[in-house]
Backbone and ligand atoms as CSV (ligand in chain L), in Angstrom:
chain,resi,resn,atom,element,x,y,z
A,1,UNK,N,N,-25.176,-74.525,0.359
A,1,UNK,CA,C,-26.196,-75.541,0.651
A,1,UNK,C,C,-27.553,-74.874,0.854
A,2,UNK,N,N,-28.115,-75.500,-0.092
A,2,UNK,CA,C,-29.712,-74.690,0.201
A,2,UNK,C,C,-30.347,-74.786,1.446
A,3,UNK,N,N,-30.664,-75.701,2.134
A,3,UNK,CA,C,-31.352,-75.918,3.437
A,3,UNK,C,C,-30.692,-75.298,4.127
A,4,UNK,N,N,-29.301,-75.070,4.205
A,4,UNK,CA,C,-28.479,-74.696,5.506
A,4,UNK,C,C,-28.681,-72.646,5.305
A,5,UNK,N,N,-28.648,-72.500,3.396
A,5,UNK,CA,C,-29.661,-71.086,3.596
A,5,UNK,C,C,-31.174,-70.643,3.997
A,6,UNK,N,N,-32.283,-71.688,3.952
A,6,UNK,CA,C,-33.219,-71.544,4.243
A,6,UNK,C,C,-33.356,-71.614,6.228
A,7,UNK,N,N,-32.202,-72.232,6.639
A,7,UNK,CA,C,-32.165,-72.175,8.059
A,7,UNK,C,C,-32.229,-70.977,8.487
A,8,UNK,N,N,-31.093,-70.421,7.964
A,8,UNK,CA,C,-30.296,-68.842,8.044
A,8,UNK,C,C,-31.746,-68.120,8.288
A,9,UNK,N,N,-32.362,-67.809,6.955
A,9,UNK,CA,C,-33.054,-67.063,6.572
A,9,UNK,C,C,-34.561,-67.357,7.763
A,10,UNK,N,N,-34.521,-68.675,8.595
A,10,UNK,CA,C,-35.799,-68.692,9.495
A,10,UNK,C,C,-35.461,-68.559,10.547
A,11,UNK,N,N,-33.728,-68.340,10.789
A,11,UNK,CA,C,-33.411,-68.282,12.217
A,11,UNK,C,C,-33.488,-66.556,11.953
A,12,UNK,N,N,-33.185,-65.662,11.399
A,12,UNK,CA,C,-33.556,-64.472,11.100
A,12,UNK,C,C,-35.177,-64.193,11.396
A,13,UNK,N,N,-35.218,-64.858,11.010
A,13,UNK,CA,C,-37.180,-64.265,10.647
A,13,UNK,C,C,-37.674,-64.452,12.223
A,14,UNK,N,N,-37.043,-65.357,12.902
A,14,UNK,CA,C,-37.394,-65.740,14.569
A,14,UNK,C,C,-36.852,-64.732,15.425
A,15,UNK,N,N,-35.499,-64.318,15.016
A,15,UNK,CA,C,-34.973,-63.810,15.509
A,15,UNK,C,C,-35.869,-62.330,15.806
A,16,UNK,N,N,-36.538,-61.758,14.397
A,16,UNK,CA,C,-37.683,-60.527,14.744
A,16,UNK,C,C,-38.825,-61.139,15.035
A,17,UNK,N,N,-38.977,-62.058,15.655
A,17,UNK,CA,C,-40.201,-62.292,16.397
A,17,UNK,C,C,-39.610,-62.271,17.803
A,18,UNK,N,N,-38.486,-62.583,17.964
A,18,UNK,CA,C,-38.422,-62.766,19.914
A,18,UNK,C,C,-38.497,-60.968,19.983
A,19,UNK,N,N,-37.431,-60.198,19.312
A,19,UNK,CA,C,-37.474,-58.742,19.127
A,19,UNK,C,C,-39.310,-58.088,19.473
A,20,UNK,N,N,-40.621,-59.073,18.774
A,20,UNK,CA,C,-41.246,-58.040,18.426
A,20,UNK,C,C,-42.325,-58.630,19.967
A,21,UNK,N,N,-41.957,-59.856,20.457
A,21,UNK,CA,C,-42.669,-60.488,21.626
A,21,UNK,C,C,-41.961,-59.949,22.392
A,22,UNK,N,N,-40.778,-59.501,22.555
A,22,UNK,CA,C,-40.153,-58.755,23.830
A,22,UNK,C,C,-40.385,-57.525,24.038
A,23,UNK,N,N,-40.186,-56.802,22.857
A,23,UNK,CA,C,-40.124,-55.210,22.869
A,23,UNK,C,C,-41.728,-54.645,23.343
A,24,UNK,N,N,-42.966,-54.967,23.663
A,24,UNK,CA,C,-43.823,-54.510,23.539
A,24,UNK,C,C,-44.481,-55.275,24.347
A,25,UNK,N,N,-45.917,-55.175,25.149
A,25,UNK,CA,C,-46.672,-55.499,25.911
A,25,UNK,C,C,-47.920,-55.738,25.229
A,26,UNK,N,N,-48.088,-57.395,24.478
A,26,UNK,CA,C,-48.963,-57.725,23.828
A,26,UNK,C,C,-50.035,-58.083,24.775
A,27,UNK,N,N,-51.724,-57.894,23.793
A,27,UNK,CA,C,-52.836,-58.293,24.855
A,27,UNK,C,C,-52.789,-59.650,24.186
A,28,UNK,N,N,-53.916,-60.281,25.357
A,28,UNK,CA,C,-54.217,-61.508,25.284
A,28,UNK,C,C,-54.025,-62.230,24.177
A,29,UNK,N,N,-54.877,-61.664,23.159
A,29,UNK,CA,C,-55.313,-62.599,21.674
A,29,UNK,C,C,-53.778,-62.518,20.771
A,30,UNK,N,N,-53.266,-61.275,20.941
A,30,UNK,CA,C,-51.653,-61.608,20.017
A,30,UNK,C,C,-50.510,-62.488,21.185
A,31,UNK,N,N,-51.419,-62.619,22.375
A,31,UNK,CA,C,-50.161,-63.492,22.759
A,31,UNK,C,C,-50.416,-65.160,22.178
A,32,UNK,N,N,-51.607,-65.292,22.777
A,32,UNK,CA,C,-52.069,-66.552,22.006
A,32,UNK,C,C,-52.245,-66.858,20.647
A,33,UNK,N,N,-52.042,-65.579,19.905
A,33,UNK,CA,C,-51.251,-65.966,18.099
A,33,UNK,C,C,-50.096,-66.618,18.506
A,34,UNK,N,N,-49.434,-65.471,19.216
A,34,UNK,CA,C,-47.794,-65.982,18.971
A,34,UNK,C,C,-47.467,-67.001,19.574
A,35,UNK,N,N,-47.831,-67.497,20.776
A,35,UNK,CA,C,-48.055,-68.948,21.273
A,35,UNK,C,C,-48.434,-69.944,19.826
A,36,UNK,N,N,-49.141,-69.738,19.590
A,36,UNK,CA,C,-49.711,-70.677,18.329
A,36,UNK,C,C,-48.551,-70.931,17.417
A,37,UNK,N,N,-47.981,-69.273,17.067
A,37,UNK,CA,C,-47.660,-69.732,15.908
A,37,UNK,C,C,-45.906,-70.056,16.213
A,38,UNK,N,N,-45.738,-69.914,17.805
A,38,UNK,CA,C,-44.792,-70.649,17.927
A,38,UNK,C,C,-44.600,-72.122,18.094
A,39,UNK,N,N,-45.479,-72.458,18.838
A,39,UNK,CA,C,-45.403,-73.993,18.987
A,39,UNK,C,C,-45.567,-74.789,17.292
A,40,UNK,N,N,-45.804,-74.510,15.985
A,40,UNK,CA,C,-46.186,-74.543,14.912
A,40,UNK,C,C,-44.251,-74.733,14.071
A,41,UNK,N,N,-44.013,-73.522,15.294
A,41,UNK,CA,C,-42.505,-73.237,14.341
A,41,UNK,C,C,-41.611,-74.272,15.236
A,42,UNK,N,N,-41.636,-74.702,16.645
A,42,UNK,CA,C,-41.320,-75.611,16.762
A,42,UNK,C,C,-41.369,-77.204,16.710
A,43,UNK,N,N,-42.624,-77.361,16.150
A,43,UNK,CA,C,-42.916,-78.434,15.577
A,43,UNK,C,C,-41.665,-78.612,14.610
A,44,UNK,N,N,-41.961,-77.524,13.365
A,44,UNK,CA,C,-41.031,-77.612,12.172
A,44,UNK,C,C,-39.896,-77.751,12.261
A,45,UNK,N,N,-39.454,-77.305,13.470
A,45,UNK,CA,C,-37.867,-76.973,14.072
A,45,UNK,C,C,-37.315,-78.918,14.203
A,46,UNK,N,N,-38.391,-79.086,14.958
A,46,UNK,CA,C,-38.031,-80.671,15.977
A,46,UNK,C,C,-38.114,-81.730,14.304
A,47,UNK,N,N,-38.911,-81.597,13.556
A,47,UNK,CA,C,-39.186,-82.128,12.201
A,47,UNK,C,C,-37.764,-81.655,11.433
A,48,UNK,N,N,-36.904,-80.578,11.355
A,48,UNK,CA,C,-36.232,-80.370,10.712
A,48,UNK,C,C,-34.999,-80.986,11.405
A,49,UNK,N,N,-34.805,-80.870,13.288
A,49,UNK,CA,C,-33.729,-81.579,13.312
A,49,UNK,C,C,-33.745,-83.177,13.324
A,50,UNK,N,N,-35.261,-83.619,13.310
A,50,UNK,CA,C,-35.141,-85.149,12.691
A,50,UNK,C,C,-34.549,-85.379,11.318
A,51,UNK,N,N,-34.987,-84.683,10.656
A,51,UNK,CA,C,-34.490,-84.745,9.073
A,51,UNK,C,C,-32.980,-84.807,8.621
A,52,UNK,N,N,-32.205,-83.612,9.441
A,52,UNK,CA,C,-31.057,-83.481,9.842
A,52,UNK,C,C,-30.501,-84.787,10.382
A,53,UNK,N,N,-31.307,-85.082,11.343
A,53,UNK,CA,C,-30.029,-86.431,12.141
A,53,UNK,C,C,-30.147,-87.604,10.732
A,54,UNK,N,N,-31.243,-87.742,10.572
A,54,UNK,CA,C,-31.500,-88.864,9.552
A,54,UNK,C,C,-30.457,-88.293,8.741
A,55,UNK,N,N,-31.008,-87.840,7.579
A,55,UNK,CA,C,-29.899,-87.575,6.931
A,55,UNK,C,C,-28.163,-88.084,7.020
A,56,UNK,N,N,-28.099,-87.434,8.159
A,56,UNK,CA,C,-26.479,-87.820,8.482
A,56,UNK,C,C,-25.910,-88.986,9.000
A,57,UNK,N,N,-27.339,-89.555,9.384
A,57,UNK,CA,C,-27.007,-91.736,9.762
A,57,UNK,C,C,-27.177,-91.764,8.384
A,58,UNK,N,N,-27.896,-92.062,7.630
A,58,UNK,CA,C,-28.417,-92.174,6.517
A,58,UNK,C,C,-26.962,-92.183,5.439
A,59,UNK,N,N,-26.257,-91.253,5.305
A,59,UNK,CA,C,-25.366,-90.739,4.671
A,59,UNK,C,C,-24.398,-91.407,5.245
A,60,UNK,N,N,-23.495,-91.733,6.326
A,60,UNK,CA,C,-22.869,-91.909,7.337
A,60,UNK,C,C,-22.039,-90.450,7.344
A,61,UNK,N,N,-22.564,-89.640,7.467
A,61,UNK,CA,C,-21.739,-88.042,7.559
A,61,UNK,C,C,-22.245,-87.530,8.824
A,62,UNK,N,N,-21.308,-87.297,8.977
A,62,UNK,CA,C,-21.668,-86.128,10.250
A,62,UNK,C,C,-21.958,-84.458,9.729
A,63,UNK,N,N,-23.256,-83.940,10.399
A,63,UNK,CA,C,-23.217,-82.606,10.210
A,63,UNK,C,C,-23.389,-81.734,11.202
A,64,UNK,N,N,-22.138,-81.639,12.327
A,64,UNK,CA,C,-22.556,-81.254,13.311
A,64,UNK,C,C,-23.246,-79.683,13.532
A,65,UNK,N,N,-22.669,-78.655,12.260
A,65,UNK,CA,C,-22.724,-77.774,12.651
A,65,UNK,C,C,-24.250,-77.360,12.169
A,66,UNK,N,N,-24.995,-78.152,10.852
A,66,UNK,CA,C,-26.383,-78.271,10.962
A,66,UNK,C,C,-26.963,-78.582,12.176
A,67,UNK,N,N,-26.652,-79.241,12.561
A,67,UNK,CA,C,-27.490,-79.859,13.974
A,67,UNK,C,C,-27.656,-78.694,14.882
A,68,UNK,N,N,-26.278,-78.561,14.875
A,68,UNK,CA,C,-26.036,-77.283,15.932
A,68,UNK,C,C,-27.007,-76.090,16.291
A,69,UNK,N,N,-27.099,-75.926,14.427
A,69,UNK,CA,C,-27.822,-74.537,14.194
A,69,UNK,C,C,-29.366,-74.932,14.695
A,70,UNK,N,N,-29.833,-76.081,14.192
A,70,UNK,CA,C,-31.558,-76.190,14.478
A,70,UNK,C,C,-31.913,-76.453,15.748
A,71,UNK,N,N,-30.955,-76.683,16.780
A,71,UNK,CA,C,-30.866,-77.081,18.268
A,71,UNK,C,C,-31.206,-75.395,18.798
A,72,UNK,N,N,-30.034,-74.778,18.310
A,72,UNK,CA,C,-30.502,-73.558,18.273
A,72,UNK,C,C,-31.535,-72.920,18.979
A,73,UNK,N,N,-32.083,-72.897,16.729
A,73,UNK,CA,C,-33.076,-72.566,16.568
A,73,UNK,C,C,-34.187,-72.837,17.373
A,74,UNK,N,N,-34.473,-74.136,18.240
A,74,UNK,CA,C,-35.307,-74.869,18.788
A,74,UNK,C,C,-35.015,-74.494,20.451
A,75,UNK,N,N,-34.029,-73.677,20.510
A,75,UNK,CA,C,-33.513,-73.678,21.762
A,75,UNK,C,C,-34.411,-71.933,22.006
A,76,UNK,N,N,-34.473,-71.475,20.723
A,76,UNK,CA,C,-34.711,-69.639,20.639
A,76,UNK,C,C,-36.364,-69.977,20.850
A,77,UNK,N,N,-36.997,-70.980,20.139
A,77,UNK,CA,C,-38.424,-70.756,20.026
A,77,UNK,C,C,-38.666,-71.149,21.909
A,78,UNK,N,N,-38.122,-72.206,22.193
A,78,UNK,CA,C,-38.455,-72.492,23.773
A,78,UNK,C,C,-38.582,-71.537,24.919
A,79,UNK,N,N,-37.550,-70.373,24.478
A,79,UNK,CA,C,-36.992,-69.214,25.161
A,79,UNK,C,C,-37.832,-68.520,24.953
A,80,UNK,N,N,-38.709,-68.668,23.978
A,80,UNK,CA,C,-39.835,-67.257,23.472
A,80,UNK,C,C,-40.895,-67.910,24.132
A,81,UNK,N,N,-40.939,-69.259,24.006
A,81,UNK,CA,C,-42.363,-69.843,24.372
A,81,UNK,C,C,-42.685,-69.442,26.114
A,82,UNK,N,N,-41.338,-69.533,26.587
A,82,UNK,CA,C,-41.473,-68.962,28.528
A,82,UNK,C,C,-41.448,-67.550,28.452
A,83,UNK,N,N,-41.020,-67.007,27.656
A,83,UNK,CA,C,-41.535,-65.539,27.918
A,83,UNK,C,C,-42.698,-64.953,27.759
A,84,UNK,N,N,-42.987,-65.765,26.689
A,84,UNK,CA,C,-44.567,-65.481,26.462
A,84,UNK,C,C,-45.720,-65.896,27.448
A,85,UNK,N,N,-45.176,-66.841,27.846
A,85,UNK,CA,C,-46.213,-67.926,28.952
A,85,UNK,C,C,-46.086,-66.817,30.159
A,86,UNK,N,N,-44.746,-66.136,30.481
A,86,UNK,CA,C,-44.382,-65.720,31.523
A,86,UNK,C,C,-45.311,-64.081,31.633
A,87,UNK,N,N,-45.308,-63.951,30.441
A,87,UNK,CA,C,-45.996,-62.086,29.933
A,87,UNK,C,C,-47.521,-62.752,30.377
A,88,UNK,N,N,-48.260,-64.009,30.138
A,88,UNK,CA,C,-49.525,-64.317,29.620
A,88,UNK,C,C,-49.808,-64.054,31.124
A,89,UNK,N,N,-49.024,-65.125,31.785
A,89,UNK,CA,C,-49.091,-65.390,33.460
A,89,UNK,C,C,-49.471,-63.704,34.172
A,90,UNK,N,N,-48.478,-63.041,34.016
A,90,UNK,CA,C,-49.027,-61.466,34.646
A,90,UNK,C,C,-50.598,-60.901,34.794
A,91,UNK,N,N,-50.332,-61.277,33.195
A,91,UNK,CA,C,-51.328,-60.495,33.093
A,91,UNK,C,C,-53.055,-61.552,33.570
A,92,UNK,N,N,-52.579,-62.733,33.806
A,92,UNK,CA,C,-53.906,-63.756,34.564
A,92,UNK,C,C,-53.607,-63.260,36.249
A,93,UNK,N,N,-52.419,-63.054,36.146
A,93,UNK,CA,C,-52.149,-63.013,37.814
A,93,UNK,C,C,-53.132,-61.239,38.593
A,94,UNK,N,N,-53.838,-60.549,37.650
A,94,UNK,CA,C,-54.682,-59.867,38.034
A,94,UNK,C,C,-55.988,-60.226,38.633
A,95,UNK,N,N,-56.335,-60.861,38.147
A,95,UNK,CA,C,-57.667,-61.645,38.160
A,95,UNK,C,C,-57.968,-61.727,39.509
A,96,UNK,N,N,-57.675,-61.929,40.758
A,96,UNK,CA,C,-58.295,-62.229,41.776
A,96,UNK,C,C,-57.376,-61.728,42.998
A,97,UNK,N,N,-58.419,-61.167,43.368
A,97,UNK,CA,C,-57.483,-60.610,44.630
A,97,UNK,C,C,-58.116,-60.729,45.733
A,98,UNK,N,N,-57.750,-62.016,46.804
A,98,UNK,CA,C,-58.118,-62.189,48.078
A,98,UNK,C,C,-58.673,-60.838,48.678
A,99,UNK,N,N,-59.820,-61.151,48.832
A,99,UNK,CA,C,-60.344,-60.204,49.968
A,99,UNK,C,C,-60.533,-59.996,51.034
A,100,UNK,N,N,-59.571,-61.211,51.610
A,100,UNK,CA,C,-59.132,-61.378,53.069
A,100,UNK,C,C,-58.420,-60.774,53.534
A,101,UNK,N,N,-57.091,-60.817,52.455
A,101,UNK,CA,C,-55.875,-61.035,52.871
A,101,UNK,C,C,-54.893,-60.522,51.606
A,102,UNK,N,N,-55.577,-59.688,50.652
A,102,UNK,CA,C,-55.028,-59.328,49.705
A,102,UNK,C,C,-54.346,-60.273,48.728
A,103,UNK,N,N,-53.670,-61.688,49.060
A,103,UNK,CA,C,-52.948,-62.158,47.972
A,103,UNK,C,C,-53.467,-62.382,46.794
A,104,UNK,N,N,-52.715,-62.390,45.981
A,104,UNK,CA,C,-53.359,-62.323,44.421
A,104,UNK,C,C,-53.093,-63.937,43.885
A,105,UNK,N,N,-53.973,-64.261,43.550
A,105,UNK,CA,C,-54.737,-65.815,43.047
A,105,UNK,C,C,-54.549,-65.947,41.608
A,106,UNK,N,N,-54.669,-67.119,41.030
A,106,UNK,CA,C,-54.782,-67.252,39.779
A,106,UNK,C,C,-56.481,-66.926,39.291
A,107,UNK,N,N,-56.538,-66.906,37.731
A,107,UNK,CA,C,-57.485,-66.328,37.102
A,107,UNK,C,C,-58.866,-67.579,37.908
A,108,UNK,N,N,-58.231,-68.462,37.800
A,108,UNK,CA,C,-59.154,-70.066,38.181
A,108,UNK,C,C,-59.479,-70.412,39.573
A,109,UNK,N,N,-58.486,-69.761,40.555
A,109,UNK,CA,C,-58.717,-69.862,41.955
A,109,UNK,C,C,-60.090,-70.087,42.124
A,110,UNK,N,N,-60.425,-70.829,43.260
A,110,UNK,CA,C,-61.768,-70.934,43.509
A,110,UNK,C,C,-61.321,-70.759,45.638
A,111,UNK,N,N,-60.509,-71.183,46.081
A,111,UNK,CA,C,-60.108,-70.256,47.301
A,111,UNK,C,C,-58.532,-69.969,47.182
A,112,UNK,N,N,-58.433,-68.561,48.227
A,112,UNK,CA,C,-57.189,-68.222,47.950
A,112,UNK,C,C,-55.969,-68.664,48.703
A,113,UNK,N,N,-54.853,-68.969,47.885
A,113,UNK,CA,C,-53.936,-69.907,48.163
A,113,UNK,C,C,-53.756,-69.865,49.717
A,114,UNK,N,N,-53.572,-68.756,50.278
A,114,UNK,CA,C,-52.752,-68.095,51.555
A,114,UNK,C,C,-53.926,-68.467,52.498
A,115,UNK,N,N,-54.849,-67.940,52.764
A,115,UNK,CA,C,-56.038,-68.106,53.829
A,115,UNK,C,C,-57.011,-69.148,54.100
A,116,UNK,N,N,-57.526,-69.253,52.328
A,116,UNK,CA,C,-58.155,-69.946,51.918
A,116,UNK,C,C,-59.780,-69.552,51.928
A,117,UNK,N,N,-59.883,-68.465,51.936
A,117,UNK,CA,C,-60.866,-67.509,51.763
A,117,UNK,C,C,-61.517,-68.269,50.880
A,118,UNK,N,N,-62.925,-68.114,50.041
A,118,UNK,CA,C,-63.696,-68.555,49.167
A,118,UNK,C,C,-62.994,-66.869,48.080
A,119,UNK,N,N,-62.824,-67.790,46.738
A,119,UNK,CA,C,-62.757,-66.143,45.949
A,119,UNK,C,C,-64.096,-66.665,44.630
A,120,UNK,N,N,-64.825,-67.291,45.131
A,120,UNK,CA,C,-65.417,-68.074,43.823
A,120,UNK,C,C,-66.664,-66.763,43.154
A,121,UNK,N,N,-66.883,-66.204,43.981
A,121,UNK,CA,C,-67.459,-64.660,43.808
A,121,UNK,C,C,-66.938,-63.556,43.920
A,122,UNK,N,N,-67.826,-62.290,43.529
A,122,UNK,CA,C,-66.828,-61.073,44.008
A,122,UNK,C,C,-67.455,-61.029,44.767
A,123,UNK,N,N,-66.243,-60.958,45.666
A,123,UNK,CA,C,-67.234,-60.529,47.249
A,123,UNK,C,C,-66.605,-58.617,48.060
A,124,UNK,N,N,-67.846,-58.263,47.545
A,124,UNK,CA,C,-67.544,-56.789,47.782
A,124,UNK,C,C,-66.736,-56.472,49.103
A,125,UNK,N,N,-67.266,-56.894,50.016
A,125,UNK,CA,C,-66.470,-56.214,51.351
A,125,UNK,C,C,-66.586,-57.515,51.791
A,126,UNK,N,N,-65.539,-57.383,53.271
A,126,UNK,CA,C,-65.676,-58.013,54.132
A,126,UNK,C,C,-67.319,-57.502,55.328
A,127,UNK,N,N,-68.262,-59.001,55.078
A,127,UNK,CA,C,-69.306,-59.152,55.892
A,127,UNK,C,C,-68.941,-58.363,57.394
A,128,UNK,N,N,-70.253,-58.174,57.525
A,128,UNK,CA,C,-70.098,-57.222,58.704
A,128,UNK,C,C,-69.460,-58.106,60.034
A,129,UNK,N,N,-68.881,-58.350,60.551
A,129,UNK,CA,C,-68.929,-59.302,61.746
A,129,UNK,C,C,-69.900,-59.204,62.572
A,130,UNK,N,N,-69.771,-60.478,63.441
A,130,UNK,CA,C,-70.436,-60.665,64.438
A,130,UNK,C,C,-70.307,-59.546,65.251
A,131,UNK,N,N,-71.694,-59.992,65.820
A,131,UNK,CA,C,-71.764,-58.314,66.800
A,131,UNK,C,C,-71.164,-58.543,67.988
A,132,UNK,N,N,-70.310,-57.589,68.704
A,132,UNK,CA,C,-69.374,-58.151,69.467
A,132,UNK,C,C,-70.089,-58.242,70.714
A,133,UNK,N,N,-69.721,-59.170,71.735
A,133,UNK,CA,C,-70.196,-59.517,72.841
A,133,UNK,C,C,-70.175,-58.499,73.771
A,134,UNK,N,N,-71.302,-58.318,74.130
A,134,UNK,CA,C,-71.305,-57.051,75.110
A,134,UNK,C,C,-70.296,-57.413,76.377
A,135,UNK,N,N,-69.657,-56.188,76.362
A,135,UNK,CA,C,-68.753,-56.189,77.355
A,135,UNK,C,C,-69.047,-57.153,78.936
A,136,UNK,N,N,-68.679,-57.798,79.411
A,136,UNK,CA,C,-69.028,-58.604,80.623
A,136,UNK,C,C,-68.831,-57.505,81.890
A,137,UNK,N,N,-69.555,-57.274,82.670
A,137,UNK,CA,C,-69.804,-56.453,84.108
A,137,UNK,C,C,-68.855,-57.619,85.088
A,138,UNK,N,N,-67.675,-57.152,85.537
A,138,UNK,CA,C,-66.847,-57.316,86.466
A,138,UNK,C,C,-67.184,-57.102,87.702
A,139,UNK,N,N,-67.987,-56.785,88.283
A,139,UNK,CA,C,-67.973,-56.352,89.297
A,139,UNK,C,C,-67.796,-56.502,90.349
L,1,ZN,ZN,ZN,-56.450,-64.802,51.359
């Protein structure tokens, strides 16, 4: 069956993409290719297992083990799509680092989660404090 070889041959071809998104520590712009050009391949995926179900009402046949395979397939791109999101996330999760209180903020923070510090600037040091109250005479 031709389609059921052209499956083969794209569940392969995915298969060295989770390989080449896992094995290596992509920057920004090839993650957001591969974001792209995954959500693109799952489009095609979700389009192919419509085609599939149709087909098999259509026909009155069952094809479970087509189905099977593009569920899959659709199941591998989802799995890549959180890893990727998950690699992207790290590397945003640098971006801001409370200067209160050290916790680390998202790239967008505008105060930080934990204290609630302002992070909307860099703020070099912590301001000098108040000058402390001269000691009180007990006497
Ligand atoms: Zn903080």
């Amino acid at each position: 069956m031709a389609a059921l070889d052209d499956l083969m041959s794209k569940a392969r071809e995915l298969a060295d993409t989770v390989g080449k998104a896992t094995g290596e520590l992509v920057d920004d712009s090839r993650v957001k290719l591969q974001e792209l050009k995954l959500s693109s391949e799952l489009k095609d995926a979700y389009e192919r297992l419509g085609s599939v179900i149709y087909d098999s009402i259509k026909n009155g046949t069952e094809n479970q083990s087509l189905v099977d395979l593009v569920v899959g397939e659709i199941d591998q791109i989802r799995e890549n799509m959180e890893k990727l999101k998950a690699s992207r996330c790290t590397s945003d999760a640098v971006e801001r680092y409370c200067p209160q209180c050290g916790t680390t903020n998202g790239k967008d923070a505008v105060y930080c989660s934990r204290c609630g510090a302002p992070l909307s600037m860099a703020v070099p040091e912590t301001p000098a404090e108040a000058a402390p109250a001269p000691a009180e005479e007990e006497n």
